[in-house]
Structures are given as C-alpha cells and as structure tokens.
N, C-alpha and C positions, 0 to 999 in steps of 0.2 A: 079662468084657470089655465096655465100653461099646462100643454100636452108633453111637454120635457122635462124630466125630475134629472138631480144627476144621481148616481147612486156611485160610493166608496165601499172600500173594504179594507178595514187594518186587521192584523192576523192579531195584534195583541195592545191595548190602549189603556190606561192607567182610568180608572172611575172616574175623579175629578177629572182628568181633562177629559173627557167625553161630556161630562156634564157641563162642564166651561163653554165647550164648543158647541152643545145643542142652545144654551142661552145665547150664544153670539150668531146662531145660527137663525133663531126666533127672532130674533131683534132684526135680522138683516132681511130674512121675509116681509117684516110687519111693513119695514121703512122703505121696499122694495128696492131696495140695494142687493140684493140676491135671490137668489131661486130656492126652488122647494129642493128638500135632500133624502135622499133615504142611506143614514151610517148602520154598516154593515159592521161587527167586530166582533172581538172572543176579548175579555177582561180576566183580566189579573182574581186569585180569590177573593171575591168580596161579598158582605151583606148588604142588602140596603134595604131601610126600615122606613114604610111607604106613610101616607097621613093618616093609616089607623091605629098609629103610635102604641102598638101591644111588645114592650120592649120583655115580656114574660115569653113571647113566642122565639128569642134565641135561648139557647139551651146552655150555651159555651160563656163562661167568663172574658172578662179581657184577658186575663193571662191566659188562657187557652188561647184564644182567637192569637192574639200576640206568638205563640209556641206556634202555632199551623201554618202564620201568615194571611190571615186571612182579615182584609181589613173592614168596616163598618161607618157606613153612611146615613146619615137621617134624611131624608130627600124630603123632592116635593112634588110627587107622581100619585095618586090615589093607592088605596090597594097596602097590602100589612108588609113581611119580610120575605123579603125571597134570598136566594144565591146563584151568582154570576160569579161564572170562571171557564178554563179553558175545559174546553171540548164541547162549549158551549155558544151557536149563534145568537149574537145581542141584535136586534133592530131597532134603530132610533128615526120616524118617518117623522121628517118637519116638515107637514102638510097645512096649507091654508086652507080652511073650512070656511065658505061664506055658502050665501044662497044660491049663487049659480053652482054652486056644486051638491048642493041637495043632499047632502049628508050633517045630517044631525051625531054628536057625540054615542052616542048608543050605535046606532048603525056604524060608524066609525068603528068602532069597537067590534060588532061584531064582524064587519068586511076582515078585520085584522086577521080575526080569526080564521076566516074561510079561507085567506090565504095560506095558511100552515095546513090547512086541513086539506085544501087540495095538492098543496105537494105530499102531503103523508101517501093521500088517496094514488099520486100516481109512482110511489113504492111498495104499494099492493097495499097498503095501511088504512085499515077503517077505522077514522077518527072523527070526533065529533064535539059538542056541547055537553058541561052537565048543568041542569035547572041549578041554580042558585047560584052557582059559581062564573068566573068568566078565566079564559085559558081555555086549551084542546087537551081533549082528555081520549085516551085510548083505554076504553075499558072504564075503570075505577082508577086509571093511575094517568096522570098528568103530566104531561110531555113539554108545552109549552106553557109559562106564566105570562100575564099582560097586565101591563101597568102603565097608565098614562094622563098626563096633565095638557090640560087643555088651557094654552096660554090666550085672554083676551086681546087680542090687537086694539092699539094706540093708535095708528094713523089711518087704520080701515076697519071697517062693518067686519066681524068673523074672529074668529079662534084660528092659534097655531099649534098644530101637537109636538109635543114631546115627547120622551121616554118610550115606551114601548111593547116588542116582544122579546123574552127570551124563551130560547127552542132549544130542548138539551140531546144532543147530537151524542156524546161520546158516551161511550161502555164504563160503569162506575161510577158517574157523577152522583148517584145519589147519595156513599157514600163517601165521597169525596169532601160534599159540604150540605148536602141536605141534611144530615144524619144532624148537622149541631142547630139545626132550627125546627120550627113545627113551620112547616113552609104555606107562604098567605093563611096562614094562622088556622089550617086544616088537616087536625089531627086523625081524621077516618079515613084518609086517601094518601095513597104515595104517587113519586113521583117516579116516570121512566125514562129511557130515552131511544133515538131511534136505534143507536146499535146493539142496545139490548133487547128491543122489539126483534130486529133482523136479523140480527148475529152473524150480519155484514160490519165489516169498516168502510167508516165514511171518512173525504175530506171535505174539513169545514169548509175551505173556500170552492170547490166545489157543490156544497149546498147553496151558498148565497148564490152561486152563479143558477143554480137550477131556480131559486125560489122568486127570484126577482120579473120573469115573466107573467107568475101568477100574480105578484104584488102590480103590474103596472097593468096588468087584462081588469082584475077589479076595481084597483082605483082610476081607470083611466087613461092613463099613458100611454101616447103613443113611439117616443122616442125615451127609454134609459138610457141615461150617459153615464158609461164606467168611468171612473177617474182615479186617481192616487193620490189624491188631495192629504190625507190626512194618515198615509202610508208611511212613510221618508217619518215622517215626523216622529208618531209614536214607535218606532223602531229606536231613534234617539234618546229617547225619554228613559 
C-alpha cells in the first residue's frame, strides 16, 4: 500500500464527469498506471438511484425534476436514492483493498464513516451510527449518506472503491432536494446538515481541507498531496 494518496478538490463537477473519471481512475489503479485518489467536490442538483432500484422512492416527475434542474442517474454503487448538490461535500476515495491492508468491505465502510464523525466530534458534534442503517447520523436525522462499489481488480488480488461519501454542509439542503425524494428509501428519519446543527456558516472547501487529516490518520496515510488535477477542468465544463 502506498503511504501517498493525492487528494483534489473541484468547487463544482457535473455527475457524469465525475463518474467518468472515477471509472478511469479504477482502471488506472488496477493496471498501476496511477495512484490511489481521494475527489473532493460539491455537484450540480442531482439524484442518483443506487442498485436497490426503488424508483417509488423519488417523489418528483420528470417534468418537475426538469422545472428545478435537477438531473437523475441510475448508478452502480450499492445503496437506494440520495441527492447531491451544492452546499454539499461529495467524496470519491479510489482506494486499493488487498490483504496487506487488512480491510475487508464492511470495515471499509465503517472507517468511512468515523472519519466524518470525528470531524463532526471536533466541531463540538456528537455524532454516530444507527443499527440497521449506514451513514452518520446526529440524533435521528442523518447528516451524511454513503454509497459505495467495490470494483474487483483485473491485473491484481483486491477491490477498488468508488463512489462514496456525501456530508451535507449547507443551511436548507433538505429542502432544497431531499424534500422530492424519500432519501436511501427511509421514510421515519430526516436529514440535517452541519450549519443547521451549528448555525455557523461553513466554507465547503474549507471543510475538505479540515476533514482530509482524519481521512489519511484512519486509512493510513502518511503524505496527502493536494492537487488541482481536476479544478481548471470542471470550471470549463
């Protein structure tokens, strides 16, 4: 396992190309033609409807979604319907899992978690787990969603992850676009976010820059490399 991830941050990146990019991102892992990454970004309104295909869990028509702008993806990350948009941290960690690294998908999954939860913990935020669900939940109401595919490697022993977390940061997101779905298909809990917890304002990129110590102390890292890889670009777009 390299002790170097690079870690990016685009302030705004359209769904498909992110999704584009985490596929060429996997491939380049696998065939080790590149390094592990962690994409930091905020997306444009979107839905995206995970492999527990409950297309009853959006509430909105196409012509609504079409009226709001708010566009819809069928993926292929585990996990029902959520919504990404701005005021919102997305994280995409394309990490190689093999045996020297001793993390099985489940633990995976919940490291992901403790990393949002210790950044909550040190903005005074007691946040945690609920039994049956996965995401960080403050309370009864859920702050961050996680949803992730575990791609099998072709030219080595191990999985590569994709897809992710998202951590909803800004005041109103809920309803901004939770309001038109029954979000990961859980209609007895809502969803919060930290500046509605705080009722501080936060900057996004500020966050990614606080939360990335705790992502490279759990998974290991000893050098994060910031870069703009993927900045210049979706600015363009």
């Amino acid at each position: 396992m390299s002790s170097i991830i690079h870690v990016s941050y685009t302030p705004l990146m359209e769904y498909a190309a992110a999704w584009d990019k985490q596929k060429e991102l996997v491939q380049a892992v696998d065939t080790g033609d590149g390094g592990e990454q962690l994409l930091l970004l905020q997306h444009p309104p979107t839905y995206t409807i995970g492999s527990q295909r409950h297309p009853e869990h959006l509430l909105w028509s196409e012509e609504e979604l079409k009226e709001r702008g708010i566009a819809l993806f069928q993926i292929d990350r585990g996990g029902d319907i959520t919504y990404h948009g701005p005021g919102q941290l997305v994280g995409y960690p394309i990490l190689l899992l093999d045996t020297s690294r001793g993390m099985d998908p489940h633990r995976y999954l919940r490291t992901l978690e403790q990393v949002i939860i210790d950044y909550l913990a040190e903005q005074g935020i007691e946040a945690g787990r609920k039994e049956a669900y996965t995401g960080v939940w403050v309370g009864d109401l859920k702050i961050a969603a996680i949803g992730i595919k575990f791609n099998k490697c072709r030219s080595r022993r191990g999985f590569i992850t994709s897809h992710g977390f998202a951590f909803n940061i800004a005041s109103g997101i809920e309803q901004q676009g939770f309001s038109g779905i029954i979000p990961c298909g859980i209609e007895e809990y809502g969803v919060t976010s930290l500046e509605d917890i705080t009722g501080r304002a936060y900057d996004i990129r500020q966050v990614a820059n606080e939360i990335v110590p705790h992502f490279a102390r759990h998974f290991g890292y000893e050098q994060p490399e910031w870069g703009t890889t993927f900045t210049e670009k979706a600015e363009q777009e």
